[in-house]
N, C-alpha and C positions, 0 to 999 in steps of 0.2 A: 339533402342539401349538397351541389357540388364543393367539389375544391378550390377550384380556381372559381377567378371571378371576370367576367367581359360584360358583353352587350349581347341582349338578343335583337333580332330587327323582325319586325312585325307589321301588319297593315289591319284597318280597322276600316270601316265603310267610308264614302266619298260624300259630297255633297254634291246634289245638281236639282237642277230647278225644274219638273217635268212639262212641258205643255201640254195648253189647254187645248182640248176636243173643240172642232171648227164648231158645232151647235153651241158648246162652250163659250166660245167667245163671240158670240153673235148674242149672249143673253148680256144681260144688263147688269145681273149680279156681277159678270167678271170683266166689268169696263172696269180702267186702272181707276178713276172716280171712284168707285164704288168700294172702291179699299183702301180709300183714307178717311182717317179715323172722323171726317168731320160728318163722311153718312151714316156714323153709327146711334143706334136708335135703340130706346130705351122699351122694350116689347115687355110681355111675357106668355106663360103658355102653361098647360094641365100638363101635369106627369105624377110620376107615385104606381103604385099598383094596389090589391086589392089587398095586400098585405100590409102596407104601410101608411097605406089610404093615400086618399085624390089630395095631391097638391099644388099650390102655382109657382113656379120659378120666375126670376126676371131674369129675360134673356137680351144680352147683347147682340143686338144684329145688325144687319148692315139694310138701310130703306133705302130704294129707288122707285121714285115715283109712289104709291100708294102699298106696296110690296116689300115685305120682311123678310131677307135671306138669312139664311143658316151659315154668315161669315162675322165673324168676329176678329178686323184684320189687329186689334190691340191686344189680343192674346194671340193671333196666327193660328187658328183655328174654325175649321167649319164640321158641317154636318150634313149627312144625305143616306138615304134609302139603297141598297146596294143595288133593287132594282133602277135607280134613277144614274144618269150618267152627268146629269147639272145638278148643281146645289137647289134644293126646293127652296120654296116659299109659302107665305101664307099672308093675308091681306091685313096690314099693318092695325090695331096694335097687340094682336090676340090671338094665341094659337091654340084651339081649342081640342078636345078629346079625338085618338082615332087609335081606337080600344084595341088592341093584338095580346093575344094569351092573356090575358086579365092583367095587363102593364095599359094603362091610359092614353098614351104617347110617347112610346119609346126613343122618338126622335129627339122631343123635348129635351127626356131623363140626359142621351147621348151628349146635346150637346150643351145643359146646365152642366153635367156635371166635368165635361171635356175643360171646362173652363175654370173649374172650381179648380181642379188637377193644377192648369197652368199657374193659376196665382198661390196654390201651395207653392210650386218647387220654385216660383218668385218670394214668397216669404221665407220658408225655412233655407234655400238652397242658395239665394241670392244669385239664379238663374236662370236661363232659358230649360225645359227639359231636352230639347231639340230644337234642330238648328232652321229645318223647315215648318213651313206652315202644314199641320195637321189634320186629319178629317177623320172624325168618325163616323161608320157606317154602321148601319144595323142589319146586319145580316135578316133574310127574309125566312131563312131556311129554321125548322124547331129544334135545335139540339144546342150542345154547349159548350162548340167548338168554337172559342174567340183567341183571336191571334192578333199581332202588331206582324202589318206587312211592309218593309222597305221599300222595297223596287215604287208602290205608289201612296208612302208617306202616309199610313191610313193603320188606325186601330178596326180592328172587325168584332163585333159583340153579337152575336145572337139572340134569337129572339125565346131560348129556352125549349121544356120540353113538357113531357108530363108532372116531373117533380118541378120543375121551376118557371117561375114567372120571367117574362124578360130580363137578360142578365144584364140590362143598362142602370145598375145600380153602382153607386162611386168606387167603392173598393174596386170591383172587377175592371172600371176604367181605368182609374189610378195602378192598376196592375198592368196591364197592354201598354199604358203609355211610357212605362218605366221602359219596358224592353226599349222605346226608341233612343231613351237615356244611357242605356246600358250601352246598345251597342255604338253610340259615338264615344263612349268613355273608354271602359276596358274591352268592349268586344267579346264579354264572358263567353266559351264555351262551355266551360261546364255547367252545366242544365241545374242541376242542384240551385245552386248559388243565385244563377240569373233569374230561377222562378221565385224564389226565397228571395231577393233583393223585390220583385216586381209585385210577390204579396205584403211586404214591410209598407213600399208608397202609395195601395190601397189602406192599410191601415193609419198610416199618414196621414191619408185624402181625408179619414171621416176624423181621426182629431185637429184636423185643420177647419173643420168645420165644423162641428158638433160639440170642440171639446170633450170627449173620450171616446175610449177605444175598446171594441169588444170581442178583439182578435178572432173574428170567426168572418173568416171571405166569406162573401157573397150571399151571407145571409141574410137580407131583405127578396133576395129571389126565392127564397126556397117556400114554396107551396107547404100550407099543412097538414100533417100527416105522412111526408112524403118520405121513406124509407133508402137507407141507403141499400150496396150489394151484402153489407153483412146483417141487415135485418134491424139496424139501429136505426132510429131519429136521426133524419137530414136536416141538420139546423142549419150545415152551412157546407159548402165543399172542400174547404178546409179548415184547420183547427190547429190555430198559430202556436198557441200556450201549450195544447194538447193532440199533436199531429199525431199519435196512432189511432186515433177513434175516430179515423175514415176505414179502420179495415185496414189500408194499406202503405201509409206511410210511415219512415222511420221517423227516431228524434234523438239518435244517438250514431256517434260519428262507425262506431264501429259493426253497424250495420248498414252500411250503406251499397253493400253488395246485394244487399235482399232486397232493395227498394224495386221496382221495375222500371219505373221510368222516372223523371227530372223532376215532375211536380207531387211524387211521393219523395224523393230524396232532400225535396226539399224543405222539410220538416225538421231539418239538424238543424237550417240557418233561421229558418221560420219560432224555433225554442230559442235559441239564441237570445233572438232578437227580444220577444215576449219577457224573456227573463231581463235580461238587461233593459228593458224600458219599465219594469217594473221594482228594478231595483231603485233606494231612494236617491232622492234626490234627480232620477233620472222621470223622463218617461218618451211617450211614443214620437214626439216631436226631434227630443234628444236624441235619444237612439238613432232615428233615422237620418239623422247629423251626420253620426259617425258612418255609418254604413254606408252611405252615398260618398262620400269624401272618399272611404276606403275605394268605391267602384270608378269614381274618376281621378285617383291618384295613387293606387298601389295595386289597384288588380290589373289582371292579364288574360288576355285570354284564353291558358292555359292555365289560369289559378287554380291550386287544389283548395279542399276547403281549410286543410290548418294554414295555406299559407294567405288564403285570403282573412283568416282570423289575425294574422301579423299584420295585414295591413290595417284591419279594424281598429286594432288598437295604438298604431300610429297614427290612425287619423283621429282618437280620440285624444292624444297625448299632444298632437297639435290644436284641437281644440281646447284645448286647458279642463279637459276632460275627464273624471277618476278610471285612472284605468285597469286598477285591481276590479273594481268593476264589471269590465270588459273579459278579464281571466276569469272570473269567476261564471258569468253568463255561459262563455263556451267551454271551461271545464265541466258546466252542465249539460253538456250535450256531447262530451269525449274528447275533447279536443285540446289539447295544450297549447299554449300559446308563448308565441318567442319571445326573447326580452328588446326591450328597448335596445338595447346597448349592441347587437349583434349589427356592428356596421363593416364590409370590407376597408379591408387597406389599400389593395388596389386593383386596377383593372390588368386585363390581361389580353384580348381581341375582341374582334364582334364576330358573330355568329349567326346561321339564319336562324329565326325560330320557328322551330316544330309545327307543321302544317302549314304555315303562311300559302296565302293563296298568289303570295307574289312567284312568278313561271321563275325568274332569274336567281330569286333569292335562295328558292325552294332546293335547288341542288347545290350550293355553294356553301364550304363553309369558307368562311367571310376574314379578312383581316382588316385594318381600318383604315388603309390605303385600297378599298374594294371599289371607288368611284360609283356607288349608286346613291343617287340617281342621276341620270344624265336627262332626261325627260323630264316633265312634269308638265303638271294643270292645275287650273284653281282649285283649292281645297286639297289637293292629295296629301295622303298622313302615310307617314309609319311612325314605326315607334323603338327606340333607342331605349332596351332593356337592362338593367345587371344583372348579371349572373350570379344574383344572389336575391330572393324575394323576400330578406329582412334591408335592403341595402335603402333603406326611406331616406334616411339625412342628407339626399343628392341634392346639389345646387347645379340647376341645367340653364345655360345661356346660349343664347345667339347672337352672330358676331353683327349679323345684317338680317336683321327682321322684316326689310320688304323683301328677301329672298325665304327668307322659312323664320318663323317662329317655334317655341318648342316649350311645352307645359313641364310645370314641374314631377309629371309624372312619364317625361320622356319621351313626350308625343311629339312628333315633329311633323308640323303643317306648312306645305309651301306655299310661297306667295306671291313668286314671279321669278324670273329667269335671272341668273348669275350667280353670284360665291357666295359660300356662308360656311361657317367653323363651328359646329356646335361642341360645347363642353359641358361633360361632365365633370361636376367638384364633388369629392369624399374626402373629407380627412385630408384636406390640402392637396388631395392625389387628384391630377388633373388628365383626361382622356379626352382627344380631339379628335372628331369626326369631320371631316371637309367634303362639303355637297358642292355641286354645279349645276344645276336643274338646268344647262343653256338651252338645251329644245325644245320648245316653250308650246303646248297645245290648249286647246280649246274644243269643249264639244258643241258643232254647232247646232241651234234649233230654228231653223226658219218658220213661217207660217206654214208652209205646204214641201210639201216632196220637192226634192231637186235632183235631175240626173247629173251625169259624169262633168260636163261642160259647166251646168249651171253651180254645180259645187265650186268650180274654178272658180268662176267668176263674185260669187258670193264672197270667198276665204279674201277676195283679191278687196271688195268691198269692205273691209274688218280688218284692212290692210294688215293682209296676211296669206297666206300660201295653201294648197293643199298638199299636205306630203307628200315627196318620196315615199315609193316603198321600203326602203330600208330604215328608213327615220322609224315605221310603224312594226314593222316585222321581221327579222333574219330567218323565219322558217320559210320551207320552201317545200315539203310535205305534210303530211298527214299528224307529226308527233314535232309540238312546240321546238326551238331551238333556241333555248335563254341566252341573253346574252345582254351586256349594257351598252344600252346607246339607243335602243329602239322601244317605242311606248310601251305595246303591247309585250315584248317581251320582259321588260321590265315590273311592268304592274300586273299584266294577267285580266283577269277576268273578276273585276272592282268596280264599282260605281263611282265617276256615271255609266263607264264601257260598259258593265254587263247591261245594264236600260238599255239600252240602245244595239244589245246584239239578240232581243229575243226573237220567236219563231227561225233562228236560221236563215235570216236574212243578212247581205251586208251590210258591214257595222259602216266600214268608211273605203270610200274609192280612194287610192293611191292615185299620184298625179304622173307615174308611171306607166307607159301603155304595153302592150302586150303587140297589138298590132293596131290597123286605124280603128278597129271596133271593138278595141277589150283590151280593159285595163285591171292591173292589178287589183285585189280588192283585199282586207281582213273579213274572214268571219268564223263564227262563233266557235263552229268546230276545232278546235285544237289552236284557234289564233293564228290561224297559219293562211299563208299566201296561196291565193287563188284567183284565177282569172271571172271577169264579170263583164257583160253588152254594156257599153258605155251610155246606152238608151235607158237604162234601169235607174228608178227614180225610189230615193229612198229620204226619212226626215234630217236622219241624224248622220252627221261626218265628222271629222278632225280637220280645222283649221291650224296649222301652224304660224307662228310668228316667226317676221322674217329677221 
């Protein structure tokens, strides 16, 4: 723990709303119709595998015309085939078998149980888990490589391998979907924790629906017979209560150097948790109370695990929670935990923190006359830390909430252009941070490409500008030059910017020209100013507000 006490400033991912593929919207699933809730239609469909046997779910979908799509806009949730680039369908009211690795309809499985997930963290969470509308896809490829992908708002499952049946079974979704949770709350780096948070809301998922819990992921996928690498019964891929009998994970803090990678380490938070939902009075609903609270209002993105244990237990003591309970769960996995009562007295400056992918922040350390941010866009976050990770009793207000708002975990989200005073309260001890976000941006999506001109004209349409170059960037070679005042210099390379700067093309024409056929442009490489044919037609720019 340091000495002294400030702020750290930190950035967590963005919000933006991707568009739709021109076939996309030329189908009838993605007419605006077609995603209110009044086409939604009461379907159902075969899923299960040969392990669990043939079952029929009712699936919410969205009907046009005689056709049942895989949108369910009242959870914000679809589904599709990773071969397919539109959401499928199937002819209204019955989606019948279409049998892959002995899973009956993987599609089904994907998107009952996508939906199951969402009305969990609506009951227990009394929330959205994310903030866009989601899609599962079912990987086509046989292995058991499933990930949560940002950049296009999409869980990825697989379809398994030789030990396993298709892994669209609920846990393993309620796992990928947590990561999209994660990362708009704390933004966890540390791989531990974020995969041990992401196996807790799979076992979530099935006592939200089953009524108990059998702490073993992914076990309806696992084939029988099917051996792990150490020669034991594959019941399941991991083993919450008991994470060393995969072979390779720990369940104790002080081996956490042996682990090799995030989803063996993560067996310290994964014991934890097992332990604590089975202590009494408590159980898996409980527990994952606390531990979600902990992830959207005391962890960090640089949380170690004893300090993310301190926030577990603040969000159980705010819960009206026993929280001996809580000591005793991660004393059994090595971990000690801090007291309640460890509150700073006072603050002292702000500071960048460690890694931020913000270009400006990243080399400064910061006092709290540092003026960032002078920019902004809809949804931009950072986050307003203490320099201290037991400091929970903060009271954080905003002076003007249509300029930023700010969670009680220190997140501060903008919300349009002018003043705001954000304060921190401890112990009567008050710290004022003063924002300005006056250069107000937007990332725009037209239907189709627009070159250099047509972007003018467009921004001018949205009655609004397309920047200066110096609004967008102060570099002017090959290696960033941070600085406040300028977007990109400022945020760096965050969403929605990095969406819109992939393959190395430009992100946005500057309203700045170079000569009469080349104008300034940002791209991806290093964010730095480069010239671009004013004929070149790309989707995405920066509109400024005038």
């Amino acid at each position: 723990m340091r000495n002294s006490f400030g702020l750290f400033l930190s950035v967590i991912a963005l919000t933006i709303i991707h568009p739709v593929s021109a076939s996309a919207r030329e189908d009838p699933a993605h007419s605006d119709d077609s995603k209110n809730t009044k086409n939604l239609y009461a379907a159902t469909g075969v899923g299960g595998n040969e392990k669990v046997g043939k079952t029929q779910y009712p699936l919410n979908v969205t009907k046009v015309g005689n056709n049942c799509y895989y949108i369910d806009p009242d959870r914000n949730i679809a589904a599709r085939k990773d071969a397919q680039v539109d959401i499928p369908n199937f002819p209204c009211p019955f989606s019948g078998e279409d049998e892959t690795n002995g899973g009956f309809n993987p599609l089904n499985d994907m998107f009952y149980y996508l939906g199951v997930v969402v009305d969990m963290y609506r009951s227990y969470l009394d929330s959205e888990f994310y903030s866009k509308q989601i899609t599962g896809v079912v990987v086509s490829r046989r292995e058991d490589n499933d990930y949560f992908d940002a950049n296009t708002s999409s869980i990825n499952v697989a379809l398994g391998d030789t030990t396993e049946y298709p892994l669209t079974v609920l846990d393993v979704i309620g796992h990928e979907v947590a990561h999209a949770y994660t990362m708009e709350h704390s933004a966890l780096v540390s791989g531990g924790m974020n995969e041990a948070f992401s196996d807790m809301s799979g076992e979530a998922a099935k006592y939200f629906l089953y009524g108990k819990s059998d702490y073993l992921w992914a076990a309806n996928a696992m084939r029988p017979g099917a051996l792990q690498q150490n020669g034991q019964p594959k019941d399941a891929i991991r083993y919450l209560c008991d994470p060393t009998r995969d072979g390779y994970s720990v369940d104790n803090y002080k081996d956490i150097d042996k682990a090799a990678n995030a989803h063996y380490s993560a067996g310290i938070y994964n014991k934890a948790f097992c332990l604590l939902s089975k202590s009494p009075s408590w159980d898996p609903k409980l527990a994952f109370q606390v531990f979600a609270r902990a992830n959207a209002q005391y962890w960090a993105p640089n949380t170690t695990m004893p300090e993310g244990a301190c926030g577990v237990l603040h969000a159980a003591k705010d819960l009206g929670r026993n929280t001996p309970d809580v000591r005793t769960a991660f004393k059994g996995v090595g971990i000690d935990v801090c007291s309640t009562q460890d509150i700073p007295r006072a603050f002292t400056k702000i500071v960048a923190f460690g890694g931020t992918p913000l270009y400006a922040q990243s080399t400064t350390d910061w006092s709290t006359n540092v003026g960032f941010p002078k920019t902004g866009f809809p949804g931009a976050r950072f986050r307003l830390m203490l320099d201290s990770t037991s400091a929970y009793d903060t009271i954080w207000r905003s002076s003007d909430e249509s300029v930023a708002t700010v969670g009680q975990n220190g997140m501060v989200t903008l919300r349009g252009p002018g003043e705001a005073t954000i304060t921190a309260s401890v112990n009567s001890v008050d710290i004022q941070y003063q924002i300005s976000p006056n250069k107000w941006f937007f990332i725009a999506t037209p239907t189709r490409s627009l070159n250099w001109s047509q972007q003018k004209d467009f921004c001018q349409s949205q009655g609004a500008v397309l920047p200066a170059i110096e609004n967008l960037t102060s570099s002017t070679g090959s290696v960033p030059s941070p600085k406040i005042g300028a977007l990109f210099d400022e945020w760096g390379d965050v969403e929605p910017l990095t969406v819109v700067l992939t393959g190395g093309e430009p992100l946005v024409f500057s309203s700045t020209l170079q000569s009469a056929n080349q104008a300034y442009a940002v791209f991806k490489a290093g964010n730095v100013r480069l010239t671009r044919s004013i004929a070149e037609k790309n989707f995405y720019f920066a509109c400024q507000a005038k």
